[in-house]
Every structure is written in structure tokens, then in C-alpha cells.
C-alpha positions in Angstrom: 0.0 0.0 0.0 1.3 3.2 -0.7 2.9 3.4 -3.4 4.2 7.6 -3.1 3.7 7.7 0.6 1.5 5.8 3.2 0.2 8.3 6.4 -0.8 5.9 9.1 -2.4 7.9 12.3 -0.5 10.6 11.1 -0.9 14.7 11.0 1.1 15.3 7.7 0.4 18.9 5.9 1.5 17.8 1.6 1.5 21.1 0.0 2.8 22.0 -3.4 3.5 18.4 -4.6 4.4 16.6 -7.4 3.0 13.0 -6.8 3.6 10.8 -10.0 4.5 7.0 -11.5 4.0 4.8 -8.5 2.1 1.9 -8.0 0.7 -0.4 -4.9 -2.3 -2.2 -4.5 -4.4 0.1 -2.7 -3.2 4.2 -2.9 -0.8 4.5 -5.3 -0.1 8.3 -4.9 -1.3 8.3 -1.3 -2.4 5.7 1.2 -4.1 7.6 4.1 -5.3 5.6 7.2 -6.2 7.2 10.4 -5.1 10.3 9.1 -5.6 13.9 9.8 -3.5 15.3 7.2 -3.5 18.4 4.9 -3.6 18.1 0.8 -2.9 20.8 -0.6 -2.4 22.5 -4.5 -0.5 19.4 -5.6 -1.0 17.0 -8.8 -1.5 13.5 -8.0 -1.3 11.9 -11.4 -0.1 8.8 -13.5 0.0 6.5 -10.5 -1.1 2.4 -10.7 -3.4 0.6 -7.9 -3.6 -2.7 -8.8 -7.1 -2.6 -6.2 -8.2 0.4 -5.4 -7.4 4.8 -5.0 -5.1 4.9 -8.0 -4.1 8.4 -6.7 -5.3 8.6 -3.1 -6.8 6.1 -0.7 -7.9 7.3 2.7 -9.7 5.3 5.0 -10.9 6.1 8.3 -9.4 9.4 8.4 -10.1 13.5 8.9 -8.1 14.7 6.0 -8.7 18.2 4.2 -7.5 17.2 0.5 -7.8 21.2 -1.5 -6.9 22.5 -4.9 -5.4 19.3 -6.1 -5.4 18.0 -9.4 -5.8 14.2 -9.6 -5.4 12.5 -13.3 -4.4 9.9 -15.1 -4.6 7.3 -11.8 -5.7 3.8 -12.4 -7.5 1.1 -10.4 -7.9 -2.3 -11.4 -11.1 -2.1 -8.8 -12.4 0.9 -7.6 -11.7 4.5 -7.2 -9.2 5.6 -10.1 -8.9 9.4 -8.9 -9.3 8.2 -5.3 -11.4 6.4 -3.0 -12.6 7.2 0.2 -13.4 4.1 2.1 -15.1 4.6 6.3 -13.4 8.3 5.3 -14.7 11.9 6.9 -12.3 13.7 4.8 -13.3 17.1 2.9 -12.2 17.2 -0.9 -12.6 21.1 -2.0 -11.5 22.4 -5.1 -10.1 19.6 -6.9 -10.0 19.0 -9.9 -10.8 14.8 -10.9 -9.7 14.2 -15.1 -8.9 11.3 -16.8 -9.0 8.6 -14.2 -10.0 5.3 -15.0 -11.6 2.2 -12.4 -12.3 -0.8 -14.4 -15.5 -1.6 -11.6 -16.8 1.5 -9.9 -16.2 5.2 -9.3 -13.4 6.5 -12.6 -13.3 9.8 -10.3 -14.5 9.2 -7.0 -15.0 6.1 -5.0 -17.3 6.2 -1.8 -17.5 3.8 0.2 -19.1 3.6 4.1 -18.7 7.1 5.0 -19.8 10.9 5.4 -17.0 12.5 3.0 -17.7 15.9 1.7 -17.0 16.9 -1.7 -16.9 20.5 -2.4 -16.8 22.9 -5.5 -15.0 20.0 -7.4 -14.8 19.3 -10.8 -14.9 15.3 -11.9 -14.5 15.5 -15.9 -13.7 13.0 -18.7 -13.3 10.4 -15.7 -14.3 6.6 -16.9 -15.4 3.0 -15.5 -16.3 0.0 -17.2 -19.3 -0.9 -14.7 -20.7 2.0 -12.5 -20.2 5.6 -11.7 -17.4 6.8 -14.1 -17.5 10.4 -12.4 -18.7 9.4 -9.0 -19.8 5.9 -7.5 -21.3 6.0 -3.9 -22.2 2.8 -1.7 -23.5 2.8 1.7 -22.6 6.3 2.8 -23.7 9.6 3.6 -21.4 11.8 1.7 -22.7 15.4 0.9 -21.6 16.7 -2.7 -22.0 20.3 -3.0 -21.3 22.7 -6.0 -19.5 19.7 -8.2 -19.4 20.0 -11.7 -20.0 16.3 -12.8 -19.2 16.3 -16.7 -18.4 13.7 -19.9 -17.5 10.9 -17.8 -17.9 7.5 -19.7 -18.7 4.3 -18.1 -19.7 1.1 -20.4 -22.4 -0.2 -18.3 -24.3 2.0 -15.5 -24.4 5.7 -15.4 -21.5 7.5 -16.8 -22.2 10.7 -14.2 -22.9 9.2 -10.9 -24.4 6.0 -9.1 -25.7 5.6 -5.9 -26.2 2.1 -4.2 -28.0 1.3 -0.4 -27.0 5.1 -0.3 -28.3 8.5 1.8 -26.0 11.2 -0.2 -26.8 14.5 -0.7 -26.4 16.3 -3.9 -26.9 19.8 -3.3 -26.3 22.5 -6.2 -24.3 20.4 -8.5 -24.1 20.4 -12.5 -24.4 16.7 -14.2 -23.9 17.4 -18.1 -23.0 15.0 -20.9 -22.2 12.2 -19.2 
């Protein structure tokens, strides 16, 4: 896990960074667990799960993740830009492009938890089965003032999917998906 870096119960601040080219199972570019870590204004891109959270996996963490741009990840599973998995993080003003999960969530994965995503844009993301932008299960995420836009997914619901899900979608733009 881990490719880039792994925060385990950590209070890391990441700002300014160039996080590119590695490869784990799960997190590729960043493997948050237990965290309570700052992201900020760096490119996460070009990084290889061979699971899931091509760029960034966080699970069961605070972490404030702002003004990042994550593309080009990769998950063989689930969560290509990144996937939030039992996660309370806030994801503001990133930007989520050409990510691919061959299963669910090309952007965004979201999994068992109450993540916020905020003033985000998820564009040209894809996924061979559900959610190419966005793919929620079993949470209670609140996505607020997100442009979701010409994602691709070859099975269910290029933009977004929801599954045994309470999210709110408040103010958001879902075009051309």
C-alpha cells in the first residue's frame, strides 16, 4: 500500500506536490489511514493501484484534501482518482480528469462514510461498470457545488451511481455524461 507515501495515524500537511508513476495495491499516490493530514495544490497523477485509489486512498481518516489535481490514476477495482473508504475527509476544489476504475467510481469512489466533496470538478473520468464520475455505496457523503461532466462508463451511469446510499447532492451540475 502506498505506493508515493503511506500516512498511518498521522498529522502530515503535503502542499505543493508533485506525486507521479507509482504503484501499490491500494493508494498509489497516497495511502491515508487514520489520518488527519492536509492536501494541498498538488498534482497527483499517472500512479497504478492494482485494487483500489489509483491516486489517493484514505480510510478512516479526517483529511482536508484542497486545490489538487488528480489524473491519469488507475484502479484495477475501484476508485481511479481516489477512494474514500469509512473516510470523513473534505475534498474542496479539486479538480478529478482522466481517471480510469475498471469496476466503480473513474473519479471518485465512496464507500461507508460521510465524506464531503466540495466545489469539485470530476470531468472525462471513466469505468467499465458503475459511476465513471462518481460511484457511492453505503454512505452519507454530501456533494456540494461539483461540476460532474463527460464521464464514460460502459455499463451504468456514466455521471454518478448511488447504491444502499443516503448522499446529498446539493447545487451540483451533471452534463453530458
Amino acid at each position: 500500500t502506498g505506493g508515493g507515501m503511506t500516512l498511518d495515524g498521522c498529522e502530515v500537511s503535503i502542499i505543493d506536490c508533485d506525486i507521479y508513476n507509482n504503484t501499490a495495491d491500494y493508494g498509489s499516490g497516497i495511502y491515508l489511514i487514520a489520518a488527519e493530514s492536509f492536501i494541498s495544490n498538488c498534482r497527483i497523477h499517472h500512479n497504478r493501484s492494482l485494487e483500489a485509489g489509483g491516486g489517493v486512498y484514505a480510510h478512516s481518516d479526517r483529511s482536508f484534501i484542497t486545490n489538487c489535481q488528480i489524473s491519469d490514476n488507475f484502479a484495477g477495482i475501484s476508485g481511479g482518482g481516489i477512494y474514500l473508504y469509512q473516510s470523513h475527509s473534505e475534498v474542496s476544489q479539486c479538480r478529478f480528469t482522466t481517471n480510469h476504475a475498471v469496476i466503480r467510481g473513474g473519479g471518485i469512489r465512496i464507500n461507508s462514510d460521510a465524506p464531503d466533496i466540495i466545489d469539485c470538478q470530476v470531468v472525462n473520468n471513466t469505468s467499465d461498470e458503475y459511476g465513471a464520475g462518481i460511484a457511492c455505496m453505503i454512505s452519507q457523503a454530501a456533494i456540494t457545488n461539483t461540476l460532474i461532466a463527460s464521464n464514460q462508463c460502459r455499463d451504468y451511469a456514466g455521471g454518478m451511481s448511488f447504491e444502499s446510499d443516503s448522499t446529498d447532492v446539493v447545487n451540483c451540475t451533471v452534463v453530458d455524461n
